[in-house]
N, C-alpha and C positions, 0 to 999 in steps of 0.2 A: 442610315437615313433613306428616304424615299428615293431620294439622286442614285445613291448608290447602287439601290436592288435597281433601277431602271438602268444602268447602266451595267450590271452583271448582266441583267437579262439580255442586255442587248448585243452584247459579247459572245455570251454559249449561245443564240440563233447563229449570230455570223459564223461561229465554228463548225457548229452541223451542219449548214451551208455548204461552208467550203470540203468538209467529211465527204459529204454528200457528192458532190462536184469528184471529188479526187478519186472514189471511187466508181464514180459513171465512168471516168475516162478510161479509170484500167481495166472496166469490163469491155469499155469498147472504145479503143482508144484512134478508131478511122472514124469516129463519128464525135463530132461537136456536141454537149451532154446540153440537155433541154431541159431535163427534170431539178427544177428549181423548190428547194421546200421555203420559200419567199412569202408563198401567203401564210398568216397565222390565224389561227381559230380563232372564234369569234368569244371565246374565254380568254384568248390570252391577249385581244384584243381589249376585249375592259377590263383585263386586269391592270394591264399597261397606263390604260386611260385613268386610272384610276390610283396607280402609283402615280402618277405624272401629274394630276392633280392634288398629291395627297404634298405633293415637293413644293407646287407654287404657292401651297399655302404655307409651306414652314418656311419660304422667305420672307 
């Protein structure tokens, strides 16, 4: 269902996320890591939008 792929998608971001994070620190672990991959393309932005609409209608 529509729930479901929005809610994988939203899973594997948080993981690369935190990937991401874990490896900032051990390249430079005296600096607090900045480099956020938080914002999402503006594809994966109406893709989302678009799952997530495709979910309110199948309630």
């Amino acid at each position: 269902s529509a729930k479901e792929e929005l809610e994988k998608t939203k899973t594997t971001e948080k993981k690369t996320v935190e990937t991401d994070l874990h490896k900032d620190v051990k390249e430079a672990p005296h600096s607090i890591p900045t480099k956020q991959k938080v914002r999402w393309s503006e594809d994966e932005n109406k893709a989302l939008k678009n799952m997530f609409a495709k979910y309110l209608q199948e309630k």
